[in-house]
Structures are given as C-alpha cells and as structure tokens.
LOVO-458683 format. One record per residue: residue number from 1; residue in one letter; x, y, z of N, C-alpha, C in turn. Coordinates in Angstrom, 1 decimal, padded with zeros to 4 digits. Example, Ala and Ser with C-alpha at 12.3 -4.5 7.8 and 13.67 -1.06 7.14 Angstrom:
2
ATOM     i   aa   n_east   n_north     n_up   ca_east   ca_north    ca_up   c_east   c_north     c_up
ATOM     1    A    013.2    -005.7    007.8     012.3     -004.5    007.8    013.2    -003.3    007.8
ATOM     2    S    012.8    -002.2    007.1     013.7     -001.1    007.1    012.9     000.0    007.9
% end
This chain:
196
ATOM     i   aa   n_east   n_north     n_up   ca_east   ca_north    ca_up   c_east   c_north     c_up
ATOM     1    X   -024.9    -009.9   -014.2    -023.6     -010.5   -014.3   -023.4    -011.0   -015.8
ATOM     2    X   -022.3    -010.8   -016.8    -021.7     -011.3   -017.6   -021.9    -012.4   -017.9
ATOM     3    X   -021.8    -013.2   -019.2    -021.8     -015.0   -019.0   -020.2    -015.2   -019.1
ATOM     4    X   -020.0    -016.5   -018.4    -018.6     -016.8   -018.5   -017.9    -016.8   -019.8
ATOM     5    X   -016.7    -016.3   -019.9    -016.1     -017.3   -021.3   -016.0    -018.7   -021.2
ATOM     6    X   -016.3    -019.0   -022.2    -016.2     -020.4   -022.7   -015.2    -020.0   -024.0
ATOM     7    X   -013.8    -020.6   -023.6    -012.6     -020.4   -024.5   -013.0    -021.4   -025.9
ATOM     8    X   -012.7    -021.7   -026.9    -012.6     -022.0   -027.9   -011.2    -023.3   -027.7
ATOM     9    X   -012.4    -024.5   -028.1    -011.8     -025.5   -027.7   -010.7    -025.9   -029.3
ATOM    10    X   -009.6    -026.9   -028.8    -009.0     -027.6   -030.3   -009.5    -028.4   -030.6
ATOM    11    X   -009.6    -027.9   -032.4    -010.8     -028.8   -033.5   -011.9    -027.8   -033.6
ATOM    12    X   -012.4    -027.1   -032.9    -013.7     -026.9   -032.6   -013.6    -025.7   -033.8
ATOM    13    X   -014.8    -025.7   -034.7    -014.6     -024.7   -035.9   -014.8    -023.1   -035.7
ATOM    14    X   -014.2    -022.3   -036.2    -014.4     -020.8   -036.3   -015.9    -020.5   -036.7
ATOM    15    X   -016.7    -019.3   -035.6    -017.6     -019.2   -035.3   -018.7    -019.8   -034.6
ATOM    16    X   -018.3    -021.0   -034.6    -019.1     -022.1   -033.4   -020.0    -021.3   -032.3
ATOM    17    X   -021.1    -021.7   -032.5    -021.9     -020.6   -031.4   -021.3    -021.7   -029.7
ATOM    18    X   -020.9    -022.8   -029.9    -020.2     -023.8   -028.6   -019.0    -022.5   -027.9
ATOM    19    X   -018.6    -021.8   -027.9    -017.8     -020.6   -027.5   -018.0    -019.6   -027.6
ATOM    20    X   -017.9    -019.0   -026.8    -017.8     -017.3   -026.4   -016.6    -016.9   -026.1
ATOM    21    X   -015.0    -016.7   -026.8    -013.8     -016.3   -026.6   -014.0    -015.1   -027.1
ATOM    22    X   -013.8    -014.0   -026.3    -013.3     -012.6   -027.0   -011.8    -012.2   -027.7
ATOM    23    X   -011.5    -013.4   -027.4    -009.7     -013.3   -027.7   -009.0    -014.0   -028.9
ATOM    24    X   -010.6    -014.6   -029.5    -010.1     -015.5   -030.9   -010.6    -014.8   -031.8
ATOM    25    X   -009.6    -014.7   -033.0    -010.0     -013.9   -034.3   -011.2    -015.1   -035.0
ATOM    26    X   -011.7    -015.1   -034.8    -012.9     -015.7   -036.1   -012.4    -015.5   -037.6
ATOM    27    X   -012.1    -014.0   -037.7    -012.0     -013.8   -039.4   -010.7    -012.9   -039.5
ATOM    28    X   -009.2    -013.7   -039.4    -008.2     -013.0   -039.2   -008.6    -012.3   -040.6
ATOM    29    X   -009.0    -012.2   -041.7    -008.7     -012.1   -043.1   -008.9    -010.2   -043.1
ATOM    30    X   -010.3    -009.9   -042.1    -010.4     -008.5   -041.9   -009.5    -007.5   -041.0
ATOM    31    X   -009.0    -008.3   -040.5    -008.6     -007.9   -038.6   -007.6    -006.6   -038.9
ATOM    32    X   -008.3    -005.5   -038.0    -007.3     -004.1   -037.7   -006.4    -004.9   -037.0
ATOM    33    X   -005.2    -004.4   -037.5    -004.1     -005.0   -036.2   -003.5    -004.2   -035.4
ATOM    34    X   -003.3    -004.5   -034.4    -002.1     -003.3   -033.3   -003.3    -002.6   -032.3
ATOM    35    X   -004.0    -003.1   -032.0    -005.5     -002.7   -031.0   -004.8    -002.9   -030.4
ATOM    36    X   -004.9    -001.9   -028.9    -004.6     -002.0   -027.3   -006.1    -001.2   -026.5
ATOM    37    X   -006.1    -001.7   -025.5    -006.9     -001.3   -024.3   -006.3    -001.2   -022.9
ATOM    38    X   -004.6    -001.8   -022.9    -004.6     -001.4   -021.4   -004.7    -000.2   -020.9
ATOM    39    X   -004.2     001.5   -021.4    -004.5      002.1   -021.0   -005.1     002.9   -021.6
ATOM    40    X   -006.1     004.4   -021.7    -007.1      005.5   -022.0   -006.0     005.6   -023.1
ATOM    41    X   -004.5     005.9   -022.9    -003.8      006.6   -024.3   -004.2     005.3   -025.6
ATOM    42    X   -003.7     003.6   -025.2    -003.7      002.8   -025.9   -005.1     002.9   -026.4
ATOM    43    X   -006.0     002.9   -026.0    -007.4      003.1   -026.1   -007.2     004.1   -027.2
ATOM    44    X   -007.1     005.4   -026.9    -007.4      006.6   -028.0   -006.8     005.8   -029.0
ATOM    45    X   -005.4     005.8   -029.1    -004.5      005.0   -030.4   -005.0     004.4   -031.0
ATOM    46    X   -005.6     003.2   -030.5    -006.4      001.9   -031.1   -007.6     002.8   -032.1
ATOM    47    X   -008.6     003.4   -031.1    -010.0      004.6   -032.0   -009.3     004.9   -033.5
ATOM    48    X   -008.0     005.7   -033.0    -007.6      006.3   -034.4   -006.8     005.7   -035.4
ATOM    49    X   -006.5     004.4   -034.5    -006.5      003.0   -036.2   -007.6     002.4   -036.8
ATOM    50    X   -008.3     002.2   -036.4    -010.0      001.7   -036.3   -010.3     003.1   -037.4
ATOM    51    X   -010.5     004.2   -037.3    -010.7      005.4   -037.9   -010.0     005.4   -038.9
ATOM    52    X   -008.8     005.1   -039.3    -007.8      005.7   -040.4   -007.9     003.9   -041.1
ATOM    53    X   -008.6     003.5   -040.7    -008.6      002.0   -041.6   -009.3     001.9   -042.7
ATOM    54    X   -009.1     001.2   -044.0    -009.6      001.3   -045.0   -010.8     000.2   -044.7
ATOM    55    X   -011.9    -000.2   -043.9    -012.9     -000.8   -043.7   -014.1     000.4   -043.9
ATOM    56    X   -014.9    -000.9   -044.1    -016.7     -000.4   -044.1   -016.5     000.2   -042.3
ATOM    57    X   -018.0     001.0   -042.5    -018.4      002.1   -041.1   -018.7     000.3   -039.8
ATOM    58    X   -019.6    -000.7   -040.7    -020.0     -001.6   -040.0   -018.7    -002.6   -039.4
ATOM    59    X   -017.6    -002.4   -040.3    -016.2     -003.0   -039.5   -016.0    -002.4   -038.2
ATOM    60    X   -015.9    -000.8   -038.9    -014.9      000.0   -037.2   -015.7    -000.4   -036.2
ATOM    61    X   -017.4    -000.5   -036.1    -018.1     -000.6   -035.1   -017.9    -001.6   -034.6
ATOM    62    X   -017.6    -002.7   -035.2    -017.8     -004.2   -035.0   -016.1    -004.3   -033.9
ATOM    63    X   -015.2    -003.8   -034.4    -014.0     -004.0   -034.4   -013.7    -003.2   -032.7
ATOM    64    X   -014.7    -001.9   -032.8    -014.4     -000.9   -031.7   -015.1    -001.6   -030.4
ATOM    65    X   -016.5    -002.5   -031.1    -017.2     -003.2   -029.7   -016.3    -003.9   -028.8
ATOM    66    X   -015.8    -005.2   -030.3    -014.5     -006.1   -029.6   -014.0    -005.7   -028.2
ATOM    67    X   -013.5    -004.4   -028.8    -012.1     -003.6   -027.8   -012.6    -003.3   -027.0
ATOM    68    X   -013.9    -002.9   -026.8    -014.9     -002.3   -025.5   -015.1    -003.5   -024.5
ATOM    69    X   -015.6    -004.6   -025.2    -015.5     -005.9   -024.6   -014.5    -006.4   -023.7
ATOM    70    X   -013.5    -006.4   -024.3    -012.1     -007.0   -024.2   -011.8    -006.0   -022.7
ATOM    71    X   -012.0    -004.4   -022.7    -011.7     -004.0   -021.7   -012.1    -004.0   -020.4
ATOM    72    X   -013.0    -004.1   -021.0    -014.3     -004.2   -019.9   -014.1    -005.6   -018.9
ATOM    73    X   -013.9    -006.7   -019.6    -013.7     -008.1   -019.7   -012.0    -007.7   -018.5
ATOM    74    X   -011.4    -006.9   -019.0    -010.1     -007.0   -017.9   -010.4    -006.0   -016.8
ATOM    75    X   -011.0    -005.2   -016.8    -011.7     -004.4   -015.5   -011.2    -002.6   -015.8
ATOM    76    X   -010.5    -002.7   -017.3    -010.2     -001.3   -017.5   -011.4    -000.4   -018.1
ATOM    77    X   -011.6     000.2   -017.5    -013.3      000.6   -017.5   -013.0     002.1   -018.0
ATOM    78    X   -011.7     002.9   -017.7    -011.9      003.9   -018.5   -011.7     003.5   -019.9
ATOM    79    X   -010.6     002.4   -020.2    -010.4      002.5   -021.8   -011.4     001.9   -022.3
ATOM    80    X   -012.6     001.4   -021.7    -013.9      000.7   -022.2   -014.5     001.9   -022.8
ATOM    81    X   -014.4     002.7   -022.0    -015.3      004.5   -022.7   -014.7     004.9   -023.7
ATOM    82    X   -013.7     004.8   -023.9    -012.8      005.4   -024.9   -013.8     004.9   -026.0
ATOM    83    X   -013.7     003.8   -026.1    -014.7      002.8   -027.5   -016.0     003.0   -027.3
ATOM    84    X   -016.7     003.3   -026.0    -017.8      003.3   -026.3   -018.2     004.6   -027.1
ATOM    85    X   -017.6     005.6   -026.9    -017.5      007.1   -027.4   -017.5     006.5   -028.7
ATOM    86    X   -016.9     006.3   -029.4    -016.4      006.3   -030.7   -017.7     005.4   -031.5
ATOM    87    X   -018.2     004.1   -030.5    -019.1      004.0   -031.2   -020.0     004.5   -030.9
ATOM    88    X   -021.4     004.8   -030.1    -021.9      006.5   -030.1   -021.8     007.0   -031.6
ATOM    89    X   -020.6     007.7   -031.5    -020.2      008.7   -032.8   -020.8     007.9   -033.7
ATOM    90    X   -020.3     006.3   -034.4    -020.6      005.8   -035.1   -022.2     005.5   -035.3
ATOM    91    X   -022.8     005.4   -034.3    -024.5      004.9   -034.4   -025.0     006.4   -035.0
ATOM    92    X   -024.9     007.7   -034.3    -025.0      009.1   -035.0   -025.2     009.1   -036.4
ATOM    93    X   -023.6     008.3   -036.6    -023.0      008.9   -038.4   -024.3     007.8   -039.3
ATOM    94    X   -024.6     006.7   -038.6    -025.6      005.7   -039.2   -026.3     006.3   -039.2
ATOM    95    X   -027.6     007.1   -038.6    -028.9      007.5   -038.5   -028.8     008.4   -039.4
ATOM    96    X   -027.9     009.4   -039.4    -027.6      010.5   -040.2   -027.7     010.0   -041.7
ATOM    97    X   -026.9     009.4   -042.1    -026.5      008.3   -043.1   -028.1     007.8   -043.7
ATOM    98    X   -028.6     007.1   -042.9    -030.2      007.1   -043.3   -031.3     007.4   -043.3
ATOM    99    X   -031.2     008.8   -042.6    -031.8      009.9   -042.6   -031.8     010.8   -044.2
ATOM   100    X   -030.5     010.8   -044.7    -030.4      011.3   -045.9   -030.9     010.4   -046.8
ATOM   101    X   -030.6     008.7   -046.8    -030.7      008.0   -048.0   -032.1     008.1   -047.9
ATOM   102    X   -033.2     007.9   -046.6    -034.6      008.5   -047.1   -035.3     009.4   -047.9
ATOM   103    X   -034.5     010.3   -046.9    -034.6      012.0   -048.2   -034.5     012.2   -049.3
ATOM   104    X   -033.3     011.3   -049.9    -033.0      011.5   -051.5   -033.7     010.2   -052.1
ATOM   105    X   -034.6     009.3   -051.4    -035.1      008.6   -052.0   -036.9     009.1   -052.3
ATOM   106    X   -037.5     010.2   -051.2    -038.3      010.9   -051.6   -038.3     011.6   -052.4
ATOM   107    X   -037.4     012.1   -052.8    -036.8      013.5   -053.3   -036.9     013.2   -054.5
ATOM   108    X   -035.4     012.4   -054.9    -035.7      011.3   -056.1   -036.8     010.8   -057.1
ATOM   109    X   -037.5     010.7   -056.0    -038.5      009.6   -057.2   -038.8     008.6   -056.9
ATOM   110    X   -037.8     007.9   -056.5    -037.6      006.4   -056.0   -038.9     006.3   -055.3
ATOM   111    X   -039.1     006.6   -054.2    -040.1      006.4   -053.2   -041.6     006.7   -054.1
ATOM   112    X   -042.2     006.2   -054.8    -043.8      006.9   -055.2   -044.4     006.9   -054.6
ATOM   113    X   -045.5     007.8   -054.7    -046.6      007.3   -053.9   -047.9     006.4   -054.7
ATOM   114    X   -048.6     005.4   -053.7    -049.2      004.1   -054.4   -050.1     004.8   -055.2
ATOM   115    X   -050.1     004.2   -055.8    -051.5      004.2   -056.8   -052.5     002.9   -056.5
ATOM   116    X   -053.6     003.5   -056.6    -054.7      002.7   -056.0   -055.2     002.5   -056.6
ATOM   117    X   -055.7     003.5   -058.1    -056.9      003.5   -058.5   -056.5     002.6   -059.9
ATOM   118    X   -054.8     002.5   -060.2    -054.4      001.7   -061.0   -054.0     000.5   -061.1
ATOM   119    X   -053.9     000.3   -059.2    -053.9     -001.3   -058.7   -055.4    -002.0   -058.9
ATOM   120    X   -056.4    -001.2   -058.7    -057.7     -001.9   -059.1   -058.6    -001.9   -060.1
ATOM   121    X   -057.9    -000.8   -061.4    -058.3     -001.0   -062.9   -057.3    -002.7   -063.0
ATOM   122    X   -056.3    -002.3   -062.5    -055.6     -004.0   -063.5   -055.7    -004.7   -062.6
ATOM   123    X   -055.7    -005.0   -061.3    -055.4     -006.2   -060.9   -056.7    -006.2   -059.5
ATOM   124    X   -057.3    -005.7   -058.9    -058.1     -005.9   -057.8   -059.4    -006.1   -058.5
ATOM   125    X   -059.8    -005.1   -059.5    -061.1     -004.8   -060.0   -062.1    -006.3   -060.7
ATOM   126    X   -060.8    -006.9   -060.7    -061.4     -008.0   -062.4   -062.3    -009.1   -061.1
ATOM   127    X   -063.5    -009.4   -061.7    -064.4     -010.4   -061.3   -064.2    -011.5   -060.8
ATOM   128    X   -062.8    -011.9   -061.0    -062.1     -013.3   -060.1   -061.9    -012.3   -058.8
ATOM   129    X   -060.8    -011.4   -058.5    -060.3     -010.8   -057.4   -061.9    -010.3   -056.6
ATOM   130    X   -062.5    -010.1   -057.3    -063.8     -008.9   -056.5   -064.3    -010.6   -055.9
ATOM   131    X   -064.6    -011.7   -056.4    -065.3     -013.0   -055.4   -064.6    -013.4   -054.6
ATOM   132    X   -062.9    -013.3   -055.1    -062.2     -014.0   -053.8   -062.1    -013.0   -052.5
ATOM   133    X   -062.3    -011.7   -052.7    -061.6     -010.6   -051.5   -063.8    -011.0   -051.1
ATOM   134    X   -064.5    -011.0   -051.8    -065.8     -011.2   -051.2   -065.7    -012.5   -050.0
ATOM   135    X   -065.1    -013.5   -051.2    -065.2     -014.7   -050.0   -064.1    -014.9   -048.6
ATOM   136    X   -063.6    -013.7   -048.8    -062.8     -013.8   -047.4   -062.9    -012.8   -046.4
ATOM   137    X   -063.3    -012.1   -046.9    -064.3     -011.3   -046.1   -065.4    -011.9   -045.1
ATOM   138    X   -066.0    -013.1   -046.3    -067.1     -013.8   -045.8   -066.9    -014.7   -044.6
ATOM   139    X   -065.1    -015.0   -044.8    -064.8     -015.7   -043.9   -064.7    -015.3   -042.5
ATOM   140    X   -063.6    -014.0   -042.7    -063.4     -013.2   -041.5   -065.3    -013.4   -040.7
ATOM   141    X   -066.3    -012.7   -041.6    -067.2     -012.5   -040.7   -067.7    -014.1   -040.3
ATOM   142    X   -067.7    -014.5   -040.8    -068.3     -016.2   -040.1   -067.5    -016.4   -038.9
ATOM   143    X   -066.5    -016.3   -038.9    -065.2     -016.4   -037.4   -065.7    -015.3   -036.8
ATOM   144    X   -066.1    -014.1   -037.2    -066.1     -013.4   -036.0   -067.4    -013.6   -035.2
ATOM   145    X   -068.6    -013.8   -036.0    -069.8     -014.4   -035.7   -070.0    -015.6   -034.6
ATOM   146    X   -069.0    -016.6   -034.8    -068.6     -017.7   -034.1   -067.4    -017.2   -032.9
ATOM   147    X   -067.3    -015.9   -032.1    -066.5     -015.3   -031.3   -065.1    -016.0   -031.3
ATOM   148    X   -064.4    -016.8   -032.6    -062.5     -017.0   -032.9   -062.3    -015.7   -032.9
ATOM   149    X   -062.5    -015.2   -034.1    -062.1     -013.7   -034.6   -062.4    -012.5   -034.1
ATOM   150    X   -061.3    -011.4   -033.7    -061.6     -010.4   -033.6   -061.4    -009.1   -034.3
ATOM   151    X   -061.7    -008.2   -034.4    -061.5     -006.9   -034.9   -060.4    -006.4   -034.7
ATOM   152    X   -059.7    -006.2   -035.6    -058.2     -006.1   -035.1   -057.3    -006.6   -034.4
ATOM   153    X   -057.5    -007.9   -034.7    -056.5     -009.1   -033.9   -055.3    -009.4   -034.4
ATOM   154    X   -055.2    -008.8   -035.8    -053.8     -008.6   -036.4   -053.7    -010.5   -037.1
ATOM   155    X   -054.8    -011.2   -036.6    -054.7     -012.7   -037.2   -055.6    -012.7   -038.6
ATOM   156    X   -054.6    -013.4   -039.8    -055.0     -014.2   -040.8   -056.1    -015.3   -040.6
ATOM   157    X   -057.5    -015.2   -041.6    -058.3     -016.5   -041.4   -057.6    -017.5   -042.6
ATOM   158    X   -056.8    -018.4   -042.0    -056.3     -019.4   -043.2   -057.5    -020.2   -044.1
ATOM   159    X   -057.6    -020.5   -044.7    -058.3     -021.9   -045.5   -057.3    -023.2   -045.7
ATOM   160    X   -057.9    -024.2   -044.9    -056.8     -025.3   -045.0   -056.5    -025.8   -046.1
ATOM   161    X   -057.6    -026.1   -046.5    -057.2     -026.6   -048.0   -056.6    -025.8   -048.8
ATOM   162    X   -056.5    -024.6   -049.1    -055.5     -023.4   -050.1   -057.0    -022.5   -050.9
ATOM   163    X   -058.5    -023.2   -050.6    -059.3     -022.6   -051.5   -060.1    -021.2   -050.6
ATOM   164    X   -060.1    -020.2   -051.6    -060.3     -019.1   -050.5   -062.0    -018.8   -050.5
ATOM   165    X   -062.3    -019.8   -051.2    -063.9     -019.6   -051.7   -064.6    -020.8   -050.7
ATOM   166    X   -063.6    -021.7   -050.4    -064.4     -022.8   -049.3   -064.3    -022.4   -048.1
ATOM   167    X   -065.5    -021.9   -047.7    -065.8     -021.4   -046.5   -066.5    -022.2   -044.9
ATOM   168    X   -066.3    -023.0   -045.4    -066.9     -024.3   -044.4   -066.2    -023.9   -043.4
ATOM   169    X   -066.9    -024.1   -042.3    -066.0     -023.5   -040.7   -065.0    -025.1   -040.6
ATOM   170    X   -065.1    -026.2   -040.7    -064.1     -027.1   -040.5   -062.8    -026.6   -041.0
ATOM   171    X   -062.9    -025.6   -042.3    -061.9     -025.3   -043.5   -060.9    -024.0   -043.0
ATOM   172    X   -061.2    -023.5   -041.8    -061.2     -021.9   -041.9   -060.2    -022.1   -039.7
ATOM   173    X   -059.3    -021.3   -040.4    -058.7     -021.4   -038.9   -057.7    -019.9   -038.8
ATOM   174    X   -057.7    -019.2   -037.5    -057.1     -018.5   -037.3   -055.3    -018.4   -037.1
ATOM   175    X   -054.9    -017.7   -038.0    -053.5     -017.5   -037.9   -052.5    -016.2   -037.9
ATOM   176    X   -051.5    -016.6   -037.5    -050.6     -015.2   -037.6   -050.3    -015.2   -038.5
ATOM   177    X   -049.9    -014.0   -039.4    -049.9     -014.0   -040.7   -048.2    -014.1   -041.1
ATOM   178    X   -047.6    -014.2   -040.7    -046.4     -015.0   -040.7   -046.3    -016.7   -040.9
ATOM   179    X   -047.2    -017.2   -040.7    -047.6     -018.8   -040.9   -048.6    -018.8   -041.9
ATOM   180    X   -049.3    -018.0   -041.6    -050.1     -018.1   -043.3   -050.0    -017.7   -044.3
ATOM   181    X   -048.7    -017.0   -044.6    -048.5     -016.2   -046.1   -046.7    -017.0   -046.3
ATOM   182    X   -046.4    -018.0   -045.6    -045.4     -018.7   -045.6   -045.0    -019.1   -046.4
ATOM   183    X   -045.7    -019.3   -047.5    -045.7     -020.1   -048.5   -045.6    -019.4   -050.3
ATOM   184    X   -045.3    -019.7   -051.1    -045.3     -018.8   -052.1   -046.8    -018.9   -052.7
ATOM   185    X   -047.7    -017.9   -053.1    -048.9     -018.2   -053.7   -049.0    -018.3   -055.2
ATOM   186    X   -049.0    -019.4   -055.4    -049.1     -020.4   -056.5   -050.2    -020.6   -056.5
ATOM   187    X   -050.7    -021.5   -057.2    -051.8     -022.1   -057.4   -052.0    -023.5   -056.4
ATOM   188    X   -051.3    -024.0   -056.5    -050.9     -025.1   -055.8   -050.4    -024.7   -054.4
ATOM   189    X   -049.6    -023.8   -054.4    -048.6     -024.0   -053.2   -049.3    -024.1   -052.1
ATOM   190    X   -048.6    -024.8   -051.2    -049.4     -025.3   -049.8   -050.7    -025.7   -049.2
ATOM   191    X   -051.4    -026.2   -050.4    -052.7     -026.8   -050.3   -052.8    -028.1   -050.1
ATOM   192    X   -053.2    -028.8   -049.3    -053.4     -030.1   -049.1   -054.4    -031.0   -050.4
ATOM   193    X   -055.2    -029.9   -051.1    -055.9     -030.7   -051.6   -055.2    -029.6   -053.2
ATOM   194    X   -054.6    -030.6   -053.9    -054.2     -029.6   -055.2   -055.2    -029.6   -056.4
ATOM   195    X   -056.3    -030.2   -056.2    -057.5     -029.9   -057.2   -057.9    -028.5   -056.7
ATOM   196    X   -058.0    -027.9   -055.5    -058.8     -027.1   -054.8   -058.6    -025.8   -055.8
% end
C-alpha cells in the first residue's frame, strides 16, 4: 500500500522532506506546463509536450514520473502507462547514452590502461612506501593470527593512533574501509597522537 499524502502545510518551506504532496510545484521555475492525465488521449498529449520541451533527458523523466504518480494516485491506470512507456523509452535512451560514452572513452584514450610498473619506479618502490606496505601487512597478519581478521573480509586494519608502523595489538582495530580512509591522509589527519 502507498504512503498517505501528507499535503504541504502554510509556512512550511519548498522541498521539506515534512510532506509528500504530488500536487505542489517545488520548482515552478522548471515546470512543463499544460500536463493532463485524466484520460489515455490527455496522457499521450502531455508525453509529447514533455518530448517537444526544451529540458535535459533527466527533466522529461522526472516530469513524466510526476504524471505517472499523479495518475496512478487518482486511479486512472491506463494514463499511468501512457508515462510509464515513455519513461522505459527514456531509461533505454540513458543506457544507450552510456554505453557509447564508455566506448568513446576507450576508444579515445581517455580510459588508460594502469601502469604499474611506473606506479612503483616513482611512488610504491621508494624505501619509506616498501616499510610502511611491510608494516601493514604485518598488521593484517597479527589480527589474523589473533582470529579478528579474515581473508577477505573486505575490513581495513586501522592504527589508532594514525602510525602505520605501530603495531601494538592495543593500537590496531578492524574497520570498514569507509570509516577508515574517512579522513584526508595528511600527515596529521585524524591521528590522536600528532607526533606519531
């Protein structure tokens, strides 16, 4: 079952997530005008104003759901299809759409393929990076040793303090790596202890 409307109260600001009106313009500034849904004809008519409108592809969709809503919401269920059709067509014309910009971004250039062997002449190889990817490595296996960590658990071993070389099990805690790379890596950033 649907959730009720909740009409849009007076005072109450445009876009307020406090309401669910399908009948209030939020952003008169874009608005196709002269939409109908009472019947399958007004339906078509509506499609091919939505269509002949000088908006982005992500307006007519937006604009055509409305109208699918709206009809749906009064119980006219054929002119709900009318819009669902149309957007269909439009999800199509998107995939299509990014189907190509892939292509011509392979095609192009754009897209390289990595280089590895020149990520670790300049930046992996040098004697600081080779002790810290050692000492975390070292970490991983001390957690896994101690059964926290597993082999493909998809979890980050954080260091509380920020240092990746203090390996002390008090220091060392498992994380999603969404909470542990949260932070910008600075030297400083998000370390409790900023000598570390």
């Amino acid at each position: 079952m649907a959730n009720p409307r909740v009409p849009r109260k007076k005072g109450q600001p445009a876009k307020s997530k406090k309401h669910s009106d399908l009948y209030t313009d939020e952003d008169p500034k874009g608005t196709i005008t002269g939409l109908k849904f009472a019947t399958v004809k007004d339906a078509e008519a509506s499609v091919r104003k939505i269509k002949a409108s000088d908006r982005t592809d992500a307006h007519k969709t937006q604009a055509a759901i409305a109208m699918e809503q709206r009809a749906k919401a009064a119980g006219k269920i054929a002119a709900a299809a009318v819009f669902r059709k149309f957007i269909e067509s439009q999800k199509k014309k998107t995939v299509a759409k990014n189907k190509k910009k892939s292509k011509k971004m392979a095609v192009g250039g754009v897209a390289k393929k990595r280089n590895y062997r020149k990520e670790y002449d300049n930046y992996q190889g040098k004697p600081e990076q080779i002790k810290r990817r050692t000492a975390r490595n070292a970490a991983r296996g001390s957690l896994m040793k101690a059964g926290v960590a597993k082999r493909g658990d998809g979890k980050d071993v954080a260091h509380k303090n920020g240092n990746p070389r203090d390996n002390r099990r008090g220091n060392l805690a498992l994380q999603r790596p969404s909470q542990n790379r949260s932070f910008a890596r600075t030297k400083t950033a998000g370390k409790r202890n900023k000598r570390a």
